[in-house]
N, C-alpha and C positions, 0 to 999 in steps of 0.2 A: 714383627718377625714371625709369629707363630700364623700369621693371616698368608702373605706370603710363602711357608713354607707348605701353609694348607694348598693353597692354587697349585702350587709345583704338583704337589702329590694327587691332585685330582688329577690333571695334565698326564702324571705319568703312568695313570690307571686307565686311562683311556676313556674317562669319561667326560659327560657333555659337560659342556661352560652350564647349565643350569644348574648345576649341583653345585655351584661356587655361593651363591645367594644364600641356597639353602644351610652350609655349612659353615657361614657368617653370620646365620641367627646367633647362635648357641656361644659361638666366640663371643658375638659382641656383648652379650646378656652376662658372659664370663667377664671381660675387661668391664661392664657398668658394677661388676659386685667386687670388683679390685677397687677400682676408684670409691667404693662405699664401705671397704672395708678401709683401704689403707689413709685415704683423705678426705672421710666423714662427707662425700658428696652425696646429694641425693640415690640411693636405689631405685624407685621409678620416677622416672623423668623421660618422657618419650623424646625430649627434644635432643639431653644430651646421647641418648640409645642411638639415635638415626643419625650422630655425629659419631659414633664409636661404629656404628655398621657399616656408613658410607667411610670410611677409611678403613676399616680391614677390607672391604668391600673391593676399594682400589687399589691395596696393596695383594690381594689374593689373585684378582684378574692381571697383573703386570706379571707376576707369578704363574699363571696357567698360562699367557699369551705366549712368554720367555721361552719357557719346554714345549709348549706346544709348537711354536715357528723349528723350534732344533728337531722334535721330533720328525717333524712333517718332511723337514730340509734331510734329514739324515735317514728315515725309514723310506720314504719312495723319491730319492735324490733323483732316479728315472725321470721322476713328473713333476719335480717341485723342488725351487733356488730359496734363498734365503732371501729377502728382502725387507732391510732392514732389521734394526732389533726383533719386532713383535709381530712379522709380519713370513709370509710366503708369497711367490707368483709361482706360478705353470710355466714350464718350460717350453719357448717357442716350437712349434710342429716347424718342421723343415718342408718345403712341399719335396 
């Protein structure tokens, strides 16, 4: 949830999709010391780390994609349709 509601918030800040990676270290490093505090799992384990990063990782990107497609659709609606959930197209030039 908190991965997810990070992507929105990048999304709605206007910044770039790189800043989603960067702001899933720190979560994931956050959810590896939950898991070691509340279910005695290993603290460093890079394998279970890159399994707690690559899912905030994918829930954060579904998240900036989601806002970002409304934004795009709803701020220059002039130039840009919704297409599908996570997506945009350009709207046909008329000749």
């Amino acid at each position: 949830g908190a991965a997810y509601l990070s992507g929105k918030a990048i999304a709605q800040t206007w910044r770039p999709y790189w800043h989603v990676p960067l702001y899933m270290l720190p979560l994931a490093a956050t959810v590896r010391f939950c898991h070691f505090a509340l279910f005695q799992e290993p603290l460093i384990s890079l394998k279970s780390f890159a399994v707690d990063f690559v899912v905030a990782l994918i829930a954060a990107s579904f998240g900036y994609r989601l806002l970002r497609a409304g934004q795009m659709a709803r701020q220059y609606d002039w130039l840009f349709r919704r297409h599908g959930l996570l997506s945009w197209r350009r709207i046909a030039k008329s000749a």
